[in-house]
C-alpha positions, 0 to 999 in steps of 0.5 A: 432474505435476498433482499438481505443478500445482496444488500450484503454483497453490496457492503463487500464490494464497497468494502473491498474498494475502500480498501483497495484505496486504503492500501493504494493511499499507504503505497503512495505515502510509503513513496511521499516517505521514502523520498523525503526521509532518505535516512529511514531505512526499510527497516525502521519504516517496517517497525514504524508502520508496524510491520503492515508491509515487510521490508521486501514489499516496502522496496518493491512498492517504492524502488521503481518511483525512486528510479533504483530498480530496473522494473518500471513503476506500476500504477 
């Protein structure tokens, strides 16, 4: 039975780490995007990505890599 416990605390943490690189791969394609489709607005890529992010976390997550707010890029 603790065998199967930690087995199952190891499959969390790995799961947890994969998607925290999932979520960190969407942040940088939602920068890729923004600055190669000025046009899209926050928006349409709200609607496109079907609301996974609103709006206010899309241009908190790309402002600063774009140079339109005064906060620096987080890493």
């Amino acid at each position: 039975m603790v065998d199967e416990l930690l087995a199952a605390v190891d499959e969390a943490r790995a799961a947890d780490e994969t998607a925290r690189a999932r979520h960190a791969r969407v942040k940088e394609l939602l920068v890729r995007v923004r600055r190669e489709k000025p046009a899209l607005t926050l928006a349409e890529i709200e609607e496109k990505i079907g609301r996974y992010y609103d709006r206010g976390t899309i241009s908190r997550v790309t402002a600063p890599a774009l140079g339109l707010s005064k906060q620096p890029a987080q890493s």
